[in-house]
mmCIF file as gemmi writes it, N, C-alpha and C atoms, coordinates in Angstrom:
data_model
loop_
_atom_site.group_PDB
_atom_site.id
_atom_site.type_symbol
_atom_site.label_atom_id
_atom_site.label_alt_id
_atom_site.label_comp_id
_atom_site.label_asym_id
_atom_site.label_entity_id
_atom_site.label_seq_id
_atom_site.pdbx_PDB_ins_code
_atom_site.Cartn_x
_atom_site.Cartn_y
_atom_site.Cartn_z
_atom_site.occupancy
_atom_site.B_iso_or_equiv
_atom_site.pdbx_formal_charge
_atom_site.auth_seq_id
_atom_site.auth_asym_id
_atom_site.pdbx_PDB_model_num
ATOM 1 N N . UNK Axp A 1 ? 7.002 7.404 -7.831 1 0 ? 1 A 1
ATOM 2 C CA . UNK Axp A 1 ? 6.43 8.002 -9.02 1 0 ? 1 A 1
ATOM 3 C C . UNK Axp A 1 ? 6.638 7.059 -10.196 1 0 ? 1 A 1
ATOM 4 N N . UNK Axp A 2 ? 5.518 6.744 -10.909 1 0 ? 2 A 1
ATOM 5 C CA . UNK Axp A 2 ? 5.282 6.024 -11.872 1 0 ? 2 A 1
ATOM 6 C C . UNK Axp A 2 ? 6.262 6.537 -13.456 1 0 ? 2 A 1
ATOM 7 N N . UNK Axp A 3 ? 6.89 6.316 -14.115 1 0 ? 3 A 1
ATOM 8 C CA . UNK Axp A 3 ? 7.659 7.241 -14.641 1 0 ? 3 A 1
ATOM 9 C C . UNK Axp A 3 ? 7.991 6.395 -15.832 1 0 ? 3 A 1
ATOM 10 N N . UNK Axp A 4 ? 7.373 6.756 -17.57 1 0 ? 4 A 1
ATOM 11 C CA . UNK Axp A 4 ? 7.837 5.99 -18.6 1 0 ? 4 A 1
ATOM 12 C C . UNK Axp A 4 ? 9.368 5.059 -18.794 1 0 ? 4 A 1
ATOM 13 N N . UNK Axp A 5 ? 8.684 3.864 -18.984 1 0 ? 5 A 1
ATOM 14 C CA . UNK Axp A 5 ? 9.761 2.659 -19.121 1 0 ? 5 A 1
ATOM 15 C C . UNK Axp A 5 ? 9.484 1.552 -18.088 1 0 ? 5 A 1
ATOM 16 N N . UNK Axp A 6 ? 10.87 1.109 -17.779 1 0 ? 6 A 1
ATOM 17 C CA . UNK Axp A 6 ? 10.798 -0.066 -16.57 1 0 ? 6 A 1
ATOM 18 C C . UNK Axp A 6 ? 10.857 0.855 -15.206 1 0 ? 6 A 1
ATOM 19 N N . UNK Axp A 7 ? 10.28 0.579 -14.265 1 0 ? 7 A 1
ATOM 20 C CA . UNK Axp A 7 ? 10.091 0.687 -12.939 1 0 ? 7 A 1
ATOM 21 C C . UNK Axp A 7 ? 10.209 -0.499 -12.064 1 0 ? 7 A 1
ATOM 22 N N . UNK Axp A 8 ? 10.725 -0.159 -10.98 1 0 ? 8 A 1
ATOM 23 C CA . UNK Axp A 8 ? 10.735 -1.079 -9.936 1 0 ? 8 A 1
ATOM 24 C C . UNK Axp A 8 ? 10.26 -0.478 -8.353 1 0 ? 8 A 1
ATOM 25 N N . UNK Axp A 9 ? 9.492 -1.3 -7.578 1 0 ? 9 A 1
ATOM 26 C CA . UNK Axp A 9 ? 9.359 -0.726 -6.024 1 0 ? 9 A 1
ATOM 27 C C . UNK Axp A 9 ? 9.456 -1.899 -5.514 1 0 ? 9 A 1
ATOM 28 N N . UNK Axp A 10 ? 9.275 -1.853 -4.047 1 0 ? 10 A 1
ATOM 29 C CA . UNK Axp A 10 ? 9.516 -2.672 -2.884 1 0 ? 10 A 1
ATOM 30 C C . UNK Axp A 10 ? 8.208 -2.497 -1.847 1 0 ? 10 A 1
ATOM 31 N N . UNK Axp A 11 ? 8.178 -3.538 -1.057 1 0 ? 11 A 1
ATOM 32 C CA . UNK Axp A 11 ? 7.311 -3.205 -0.357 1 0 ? 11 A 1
ATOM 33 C C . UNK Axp A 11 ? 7.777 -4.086 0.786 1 0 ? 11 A 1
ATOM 34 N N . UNK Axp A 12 ? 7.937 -3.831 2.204 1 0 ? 12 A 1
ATOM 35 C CA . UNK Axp A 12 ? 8.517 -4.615 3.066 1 0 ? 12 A 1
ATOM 36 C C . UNK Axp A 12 ? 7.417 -4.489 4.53 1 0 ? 12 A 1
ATOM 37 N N . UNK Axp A 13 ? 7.761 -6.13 4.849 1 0 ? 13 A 1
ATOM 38 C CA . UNK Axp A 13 ? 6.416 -6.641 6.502 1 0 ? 13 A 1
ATOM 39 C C . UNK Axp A 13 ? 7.334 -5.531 7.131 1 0 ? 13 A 1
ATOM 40 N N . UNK Axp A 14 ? 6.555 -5.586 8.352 1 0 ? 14 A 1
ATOM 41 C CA . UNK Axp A 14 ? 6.895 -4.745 9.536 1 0 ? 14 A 1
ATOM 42 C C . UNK Axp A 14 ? 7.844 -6.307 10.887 1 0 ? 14 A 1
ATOM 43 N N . UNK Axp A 15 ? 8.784 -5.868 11.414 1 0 ? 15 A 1
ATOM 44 C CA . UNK Axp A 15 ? 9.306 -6.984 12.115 1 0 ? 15 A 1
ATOM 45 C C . UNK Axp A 15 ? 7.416 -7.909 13.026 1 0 ? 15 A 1
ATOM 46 N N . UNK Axp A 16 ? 8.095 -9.332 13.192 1 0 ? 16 A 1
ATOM 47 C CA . UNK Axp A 16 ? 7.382 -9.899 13.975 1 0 ? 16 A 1
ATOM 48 C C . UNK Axp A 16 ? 6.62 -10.745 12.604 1 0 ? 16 A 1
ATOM 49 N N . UNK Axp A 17 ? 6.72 -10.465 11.719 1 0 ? 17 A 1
ATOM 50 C CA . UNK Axp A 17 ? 5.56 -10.513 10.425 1 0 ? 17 A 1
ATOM 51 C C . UNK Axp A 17 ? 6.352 -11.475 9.268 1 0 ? 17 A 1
ATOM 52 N N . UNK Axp A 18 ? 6.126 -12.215 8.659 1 0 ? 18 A 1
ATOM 53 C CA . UNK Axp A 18 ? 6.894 -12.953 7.398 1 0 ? 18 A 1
ATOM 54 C C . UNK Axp A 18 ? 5.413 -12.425 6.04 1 0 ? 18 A 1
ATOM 55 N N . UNK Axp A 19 ? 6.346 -12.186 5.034 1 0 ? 19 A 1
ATOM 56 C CA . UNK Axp A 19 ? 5.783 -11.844 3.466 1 0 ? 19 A 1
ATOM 57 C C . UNK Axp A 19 ? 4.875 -13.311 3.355 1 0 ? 19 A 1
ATOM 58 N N . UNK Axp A 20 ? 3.978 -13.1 2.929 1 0 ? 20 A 1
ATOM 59 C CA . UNK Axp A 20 ? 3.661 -14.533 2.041 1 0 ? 20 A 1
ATOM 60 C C . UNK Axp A 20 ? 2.942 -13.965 0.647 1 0 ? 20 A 1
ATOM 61 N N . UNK Axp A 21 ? 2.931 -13.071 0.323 1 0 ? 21 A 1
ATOM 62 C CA . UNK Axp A 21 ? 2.767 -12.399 -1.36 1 0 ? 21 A 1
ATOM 63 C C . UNK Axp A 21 ? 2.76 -10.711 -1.414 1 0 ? 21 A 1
ATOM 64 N N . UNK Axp A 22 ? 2.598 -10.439 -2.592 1 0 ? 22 A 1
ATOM 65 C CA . UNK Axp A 22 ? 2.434 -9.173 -2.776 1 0 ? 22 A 1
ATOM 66 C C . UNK Axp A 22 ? 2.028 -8.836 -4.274 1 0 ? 22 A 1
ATOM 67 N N . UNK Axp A 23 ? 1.831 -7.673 -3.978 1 0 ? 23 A 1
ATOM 68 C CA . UNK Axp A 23 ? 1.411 -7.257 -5.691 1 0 ? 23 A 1
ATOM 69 C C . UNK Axp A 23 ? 1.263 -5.668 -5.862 1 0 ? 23 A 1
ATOM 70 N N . UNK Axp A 24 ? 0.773 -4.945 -6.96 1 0 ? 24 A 1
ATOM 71 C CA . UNK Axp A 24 ? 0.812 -3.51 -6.987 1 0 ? 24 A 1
ATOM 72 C C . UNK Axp A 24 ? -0.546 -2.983 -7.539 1 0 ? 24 A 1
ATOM 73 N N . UNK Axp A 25 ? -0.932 -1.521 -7.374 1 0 ? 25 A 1
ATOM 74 C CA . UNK Axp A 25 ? -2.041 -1.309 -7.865 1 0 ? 25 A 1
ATOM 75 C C . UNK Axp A 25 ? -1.518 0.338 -8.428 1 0 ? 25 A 1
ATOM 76 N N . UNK Axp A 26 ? -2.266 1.198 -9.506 1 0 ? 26 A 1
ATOM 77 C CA . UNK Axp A 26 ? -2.631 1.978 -10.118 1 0 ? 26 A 1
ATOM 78 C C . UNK Axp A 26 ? -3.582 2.675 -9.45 1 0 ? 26 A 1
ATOM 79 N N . UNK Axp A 27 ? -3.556 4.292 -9.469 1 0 ? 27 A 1
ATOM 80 C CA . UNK Axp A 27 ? -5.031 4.802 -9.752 1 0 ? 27 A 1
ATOM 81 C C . UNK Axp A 27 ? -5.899 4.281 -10.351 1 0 ? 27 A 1
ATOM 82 N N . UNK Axp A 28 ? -5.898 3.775 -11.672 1 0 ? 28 A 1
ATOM 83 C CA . UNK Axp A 28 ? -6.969 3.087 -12.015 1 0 ? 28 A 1
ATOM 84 C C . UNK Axp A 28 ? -7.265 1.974 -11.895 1 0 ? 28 A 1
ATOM 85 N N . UNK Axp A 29 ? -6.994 1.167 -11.049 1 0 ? 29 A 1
ATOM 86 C CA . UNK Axp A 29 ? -6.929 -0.513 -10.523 1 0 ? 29 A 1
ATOM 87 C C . UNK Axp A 29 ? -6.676 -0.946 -11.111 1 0 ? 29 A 1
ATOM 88 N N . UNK Axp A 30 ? -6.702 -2.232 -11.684 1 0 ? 30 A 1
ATOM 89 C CA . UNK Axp A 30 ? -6.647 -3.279 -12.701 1 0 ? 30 A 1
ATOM 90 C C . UNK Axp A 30 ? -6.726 -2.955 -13.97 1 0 ? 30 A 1
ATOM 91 N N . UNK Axp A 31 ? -7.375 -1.755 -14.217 1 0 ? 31 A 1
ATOM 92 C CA . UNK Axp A 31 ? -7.551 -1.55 -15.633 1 0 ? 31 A 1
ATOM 93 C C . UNK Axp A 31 ? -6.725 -0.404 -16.339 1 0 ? 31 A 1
ATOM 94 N N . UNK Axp A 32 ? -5.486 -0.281 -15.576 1 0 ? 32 A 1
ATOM 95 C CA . UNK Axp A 32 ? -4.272 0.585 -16.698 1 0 ? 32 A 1
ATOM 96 C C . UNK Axp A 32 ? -3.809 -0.337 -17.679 1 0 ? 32 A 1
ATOM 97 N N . UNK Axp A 33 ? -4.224 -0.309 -18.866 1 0 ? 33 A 1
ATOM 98 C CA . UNK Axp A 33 ? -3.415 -0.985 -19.823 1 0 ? 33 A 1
ATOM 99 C C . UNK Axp A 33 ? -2.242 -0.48 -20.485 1 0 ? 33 A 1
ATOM 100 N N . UNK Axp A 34 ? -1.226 0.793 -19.85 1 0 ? 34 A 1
ATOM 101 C CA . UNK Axp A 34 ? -0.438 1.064 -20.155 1 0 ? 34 A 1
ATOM 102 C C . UNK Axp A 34 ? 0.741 0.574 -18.937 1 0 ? 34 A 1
ATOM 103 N N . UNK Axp A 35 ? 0.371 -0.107 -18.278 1 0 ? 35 A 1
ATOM 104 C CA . UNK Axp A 35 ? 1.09 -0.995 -17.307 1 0 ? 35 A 1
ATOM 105 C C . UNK Axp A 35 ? 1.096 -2.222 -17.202 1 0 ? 35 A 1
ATOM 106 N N . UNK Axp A 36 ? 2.129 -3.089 -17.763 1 0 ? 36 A 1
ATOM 107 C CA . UNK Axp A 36 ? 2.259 -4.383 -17.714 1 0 ? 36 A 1
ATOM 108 C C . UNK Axp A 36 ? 3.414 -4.965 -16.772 1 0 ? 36 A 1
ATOM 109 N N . UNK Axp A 37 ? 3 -5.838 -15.731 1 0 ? 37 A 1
ATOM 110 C CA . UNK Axp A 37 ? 3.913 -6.597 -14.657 1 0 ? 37 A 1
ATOM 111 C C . UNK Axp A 37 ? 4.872 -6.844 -15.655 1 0 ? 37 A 1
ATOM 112 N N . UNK Axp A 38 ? 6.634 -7.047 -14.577 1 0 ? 38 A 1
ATOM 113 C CA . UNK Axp A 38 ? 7.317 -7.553 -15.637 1 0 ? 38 A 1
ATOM 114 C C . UNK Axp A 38 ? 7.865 -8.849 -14.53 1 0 ? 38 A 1
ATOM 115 N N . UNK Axp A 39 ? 7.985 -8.417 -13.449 1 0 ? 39 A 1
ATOM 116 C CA . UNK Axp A 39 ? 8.057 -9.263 -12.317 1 0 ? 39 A 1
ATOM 117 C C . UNK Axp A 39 ? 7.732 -9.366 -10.848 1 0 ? 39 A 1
ATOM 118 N N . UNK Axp A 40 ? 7.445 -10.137 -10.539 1 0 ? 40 A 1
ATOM 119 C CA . UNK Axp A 40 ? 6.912 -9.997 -9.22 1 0 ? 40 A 1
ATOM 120 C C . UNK Axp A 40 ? 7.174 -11.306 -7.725 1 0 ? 40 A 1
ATOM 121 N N . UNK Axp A 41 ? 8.154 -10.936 -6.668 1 0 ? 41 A 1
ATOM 122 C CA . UNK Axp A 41 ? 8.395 -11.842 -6.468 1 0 ? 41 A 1
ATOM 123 C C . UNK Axp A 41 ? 8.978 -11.584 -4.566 1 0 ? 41 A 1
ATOM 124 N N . UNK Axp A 42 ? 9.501 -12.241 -3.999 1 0 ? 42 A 1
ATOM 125 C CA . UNK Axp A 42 ? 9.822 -11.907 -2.496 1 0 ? 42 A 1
ATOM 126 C C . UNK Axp A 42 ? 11.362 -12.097 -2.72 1 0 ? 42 A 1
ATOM 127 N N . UNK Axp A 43 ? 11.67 -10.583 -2.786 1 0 ? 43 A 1
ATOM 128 C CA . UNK Axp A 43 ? 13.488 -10.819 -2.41 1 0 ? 43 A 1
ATOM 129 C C . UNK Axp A 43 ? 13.763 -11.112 -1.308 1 0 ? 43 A 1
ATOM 130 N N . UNK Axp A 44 ? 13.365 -10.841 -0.165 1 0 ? 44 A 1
ATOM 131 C CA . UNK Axp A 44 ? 13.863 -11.149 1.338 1 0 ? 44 A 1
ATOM 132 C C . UNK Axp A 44 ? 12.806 -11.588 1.789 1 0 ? 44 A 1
ATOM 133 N N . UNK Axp A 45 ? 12.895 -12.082 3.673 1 0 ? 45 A 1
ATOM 134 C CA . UNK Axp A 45 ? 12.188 -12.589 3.976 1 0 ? 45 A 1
ATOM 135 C C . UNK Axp A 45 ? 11.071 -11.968 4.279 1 0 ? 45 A 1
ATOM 136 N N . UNK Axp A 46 ? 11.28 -10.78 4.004 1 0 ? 46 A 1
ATOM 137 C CA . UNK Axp A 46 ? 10.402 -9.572 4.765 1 0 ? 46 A 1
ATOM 138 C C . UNK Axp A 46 ? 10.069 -8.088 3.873 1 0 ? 46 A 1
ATOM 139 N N . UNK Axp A 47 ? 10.692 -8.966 2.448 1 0 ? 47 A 1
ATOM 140 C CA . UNK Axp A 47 ? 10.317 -7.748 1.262 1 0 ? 47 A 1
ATOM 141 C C . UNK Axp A 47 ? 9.634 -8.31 -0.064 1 0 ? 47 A 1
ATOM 142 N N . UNK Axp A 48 ? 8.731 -7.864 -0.786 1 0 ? 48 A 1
ATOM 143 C CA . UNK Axp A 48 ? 8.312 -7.625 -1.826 1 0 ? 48 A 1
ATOM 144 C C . UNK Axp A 48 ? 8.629 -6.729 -3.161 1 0 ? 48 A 1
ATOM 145 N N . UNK Axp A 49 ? 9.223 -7.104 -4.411 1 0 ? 49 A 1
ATOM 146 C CA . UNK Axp A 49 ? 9.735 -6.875 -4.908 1 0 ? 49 A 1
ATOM 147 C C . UNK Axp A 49 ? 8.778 -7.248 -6.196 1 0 ? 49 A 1
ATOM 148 N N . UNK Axp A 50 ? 8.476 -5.571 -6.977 1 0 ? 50 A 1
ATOM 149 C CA . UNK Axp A 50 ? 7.562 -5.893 -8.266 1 0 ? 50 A 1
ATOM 150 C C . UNK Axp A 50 ? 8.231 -4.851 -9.027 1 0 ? 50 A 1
ATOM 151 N N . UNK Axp A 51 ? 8.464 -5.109 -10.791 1 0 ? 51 A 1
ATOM 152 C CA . UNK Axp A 51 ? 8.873 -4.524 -11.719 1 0 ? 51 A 1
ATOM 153 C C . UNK Axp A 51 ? 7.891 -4.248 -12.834 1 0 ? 51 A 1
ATOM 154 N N . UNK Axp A 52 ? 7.646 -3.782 -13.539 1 0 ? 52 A 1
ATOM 155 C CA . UNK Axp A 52 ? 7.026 -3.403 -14.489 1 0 ? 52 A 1
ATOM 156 C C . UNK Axp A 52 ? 6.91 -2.357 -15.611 1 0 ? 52 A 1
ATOM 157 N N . UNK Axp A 53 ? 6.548 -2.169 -16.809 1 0 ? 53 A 1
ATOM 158 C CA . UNK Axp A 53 ? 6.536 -1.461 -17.839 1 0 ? 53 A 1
ATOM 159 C C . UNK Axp A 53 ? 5.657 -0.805 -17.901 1 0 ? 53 A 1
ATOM 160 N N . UNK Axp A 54 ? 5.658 0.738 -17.927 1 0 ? 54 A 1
ATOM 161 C CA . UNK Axp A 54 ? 5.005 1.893 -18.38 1 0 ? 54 A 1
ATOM 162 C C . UNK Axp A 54 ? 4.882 2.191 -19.938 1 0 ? 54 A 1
ATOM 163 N N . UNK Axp A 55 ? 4.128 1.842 -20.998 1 0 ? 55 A 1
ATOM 164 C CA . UNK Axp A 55 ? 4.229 2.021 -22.32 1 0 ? 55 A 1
ATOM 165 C C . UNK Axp A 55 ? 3.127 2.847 -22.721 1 0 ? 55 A 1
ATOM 166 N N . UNK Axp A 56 ? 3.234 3.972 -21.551 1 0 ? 56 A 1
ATOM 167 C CA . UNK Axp A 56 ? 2.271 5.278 -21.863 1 0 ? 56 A 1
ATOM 168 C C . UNK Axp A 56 ? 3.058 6.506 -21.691 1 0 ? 56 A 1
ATOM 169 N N . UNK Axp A 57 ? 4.507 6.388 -21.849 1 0 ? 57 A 1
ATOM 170 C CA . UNK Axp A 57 ? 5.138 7.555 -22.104 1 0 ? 57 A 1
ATOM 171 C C . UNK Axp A 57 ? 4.501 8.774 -20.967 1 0 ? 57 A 1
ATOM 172 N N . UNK Axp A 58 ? 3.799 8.637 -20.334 1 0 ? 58 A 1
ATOM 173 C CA . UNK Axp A 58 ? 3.356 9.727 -19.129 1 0 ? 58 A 1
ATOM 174 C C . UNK Axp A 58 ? 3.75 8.933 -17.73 1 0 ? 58 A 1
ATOM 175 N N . UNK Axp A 59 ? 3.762 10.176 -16.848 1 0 ? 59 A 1
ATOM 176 C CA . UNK Axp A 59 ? 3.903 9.499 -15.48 1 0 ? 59 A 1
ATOM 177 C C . UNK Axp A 59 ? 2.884 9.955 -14.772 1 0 ? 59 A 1
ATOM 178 N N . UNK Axp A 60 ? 3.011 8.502 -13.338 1 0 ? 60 A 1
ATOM 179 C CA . UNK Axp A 60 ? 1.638 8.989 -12.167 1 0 ? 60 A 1
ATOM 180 C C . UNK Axp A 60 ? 2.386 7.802 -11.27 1 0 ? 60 A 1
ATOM 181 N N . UNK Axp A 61 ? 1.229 7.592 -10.409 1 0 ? 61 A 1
ATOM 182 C CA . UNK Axp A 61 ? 1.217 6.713 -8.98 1 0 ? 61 A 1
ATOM 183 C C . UNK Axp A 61 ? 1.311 5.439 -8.879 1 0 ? 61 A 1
ATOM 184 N N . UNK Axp A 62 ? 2.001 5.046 -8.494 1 0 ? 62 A 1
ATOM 185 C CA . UNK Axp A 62 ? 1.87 3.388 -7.98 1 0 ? 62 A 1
ATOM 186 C C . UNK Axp A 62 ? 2.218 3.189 -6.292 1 0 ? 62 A 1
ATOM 187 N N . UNK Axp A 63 ? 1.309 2.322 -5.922 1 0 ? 63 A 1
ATOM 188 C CA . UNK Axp A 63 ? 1.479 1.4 -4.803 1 0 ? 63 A 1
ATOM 189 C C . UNK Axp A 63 ? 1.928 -0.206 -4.71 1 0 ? 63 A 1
ATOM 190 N N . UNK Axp A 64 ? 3.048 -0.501 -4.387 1 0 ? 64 A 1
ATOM 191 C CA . UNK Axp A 64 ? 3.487 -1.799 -3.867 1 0 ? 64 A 1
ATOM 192 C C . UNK Axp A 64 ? 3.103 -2.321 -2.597 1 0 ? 64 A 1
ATOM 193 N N . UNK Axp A 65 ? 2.591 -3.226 -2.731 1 0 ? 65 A 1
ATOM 194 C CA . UNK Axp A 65 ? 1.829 -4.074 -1.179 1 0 ? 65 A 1
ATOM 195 C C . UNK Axp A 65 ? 2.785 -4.66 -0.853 1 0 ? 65 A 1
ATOM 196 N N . UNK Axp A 66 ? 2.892 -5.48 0.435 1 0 ? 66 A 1
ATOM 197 C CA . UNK Axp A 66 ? 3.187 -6.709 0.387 1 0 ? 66 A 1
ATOM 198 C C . UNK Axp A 66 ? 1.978 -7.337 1.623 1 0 ? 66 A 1
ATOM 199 N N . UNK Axp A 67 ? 1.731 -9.122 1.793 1 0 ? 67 A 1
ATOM 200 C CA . UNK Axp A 67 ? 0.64 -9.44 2.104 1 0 ? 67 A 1
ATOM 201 C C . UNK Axp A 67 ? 1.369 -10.158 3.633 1 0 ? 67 A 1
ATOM 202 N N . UNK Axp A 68 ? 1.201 -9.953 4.927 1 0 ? 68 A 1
ATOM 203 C CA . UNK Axp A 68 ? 2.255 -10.335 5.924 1 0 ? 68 A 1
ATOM 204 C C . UNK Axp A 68 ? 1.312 -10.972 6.85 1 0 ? 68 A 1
ATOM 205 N N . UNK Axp A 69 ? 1.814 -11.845 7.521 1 0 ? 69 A 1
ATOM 206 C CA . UNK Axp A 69 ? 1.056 -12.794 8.212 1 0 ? 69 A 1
ATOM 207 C C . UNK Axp A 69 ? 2.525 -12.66 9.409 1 0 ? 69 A 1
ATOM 208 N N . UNK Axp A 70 ? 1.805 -12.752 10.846 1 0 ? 70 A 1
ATOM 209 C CA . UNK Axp A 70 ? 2.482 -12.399 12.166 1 0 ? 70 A 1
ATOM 210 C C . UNK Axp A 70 ? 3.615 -14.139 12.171 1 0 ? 70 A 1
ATOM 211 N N . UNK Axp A 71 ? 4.346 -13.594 12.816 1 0 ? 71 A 1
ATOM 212 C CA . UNK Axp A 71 ? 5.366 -15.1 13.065 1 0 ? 71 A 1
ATOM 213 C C . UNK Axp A 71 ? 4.909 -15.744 14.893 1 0 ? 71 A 1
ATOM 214 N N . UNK Axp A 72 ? 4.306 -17.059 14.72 1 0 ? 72 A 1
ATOM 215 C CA . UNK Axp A 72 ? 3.994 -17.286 15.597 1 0 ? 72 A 1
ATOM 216 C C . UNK Axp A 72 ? 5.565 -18.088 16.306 1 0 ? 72 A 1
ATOM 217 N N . UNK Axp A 73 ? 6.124 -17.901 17.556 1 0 ? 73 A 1
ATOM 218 C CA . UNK Axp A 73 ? 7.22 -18.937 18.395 1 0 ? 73 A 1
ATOM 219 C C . UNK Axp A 73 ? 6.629 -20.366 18.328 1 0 ? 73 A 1
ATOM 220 N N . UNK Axp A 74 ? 7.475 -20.714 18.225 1 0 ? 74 A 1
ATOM 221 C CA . UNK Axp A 74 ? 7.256 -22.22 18.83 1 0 ? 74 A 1
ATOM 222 C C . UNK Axp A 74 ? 8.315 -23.059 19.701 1 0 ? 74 A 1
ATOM 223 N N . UNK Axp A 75 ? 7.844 -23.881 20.616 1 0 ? 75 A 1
ATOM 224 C CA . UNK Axp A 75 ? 8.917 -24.153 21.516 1 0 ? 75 A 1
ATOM 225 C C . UNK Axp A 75 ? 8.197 -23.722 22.733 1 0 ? 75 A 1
């Protein structure tokens, strides 16, 4: 739940899988301007980690992605 101030979520690959980005979206896609990224970045090898500011004093929804690509063996 989206909730006035700083927020933080996570978003983590499923095993077998490595992160290679991520990002977050709104009900209203791209165009909440009462939501500004504050950071966005891969804490683990297998998590996504985004922060951001609510400066609409109301709350609602957010989704954290993360973008995972399968781990191929080698050897």
């Amino acid at each position: 739940m989206l909730t006035s101030g700083l927020n933080t979520g996570t978003a983590t690959c499923p095993p077998g899988t490595v992160i290679t980005g991520g990002g977050m979206k709104t009900p209203l896609g791209g165009n909440n301007l009462t939501v500004q990224p504050y950071e966005s970045y891969p804490s683990a090898e297998n998590t996504w980690t985004l922060s951001f500011n609510n400066s609409a004093g109301t709350s609602g929804s957010y989704v954290v992605y993360a973008i995972c690509l399968p781990v191929t063996p080698t050897g």
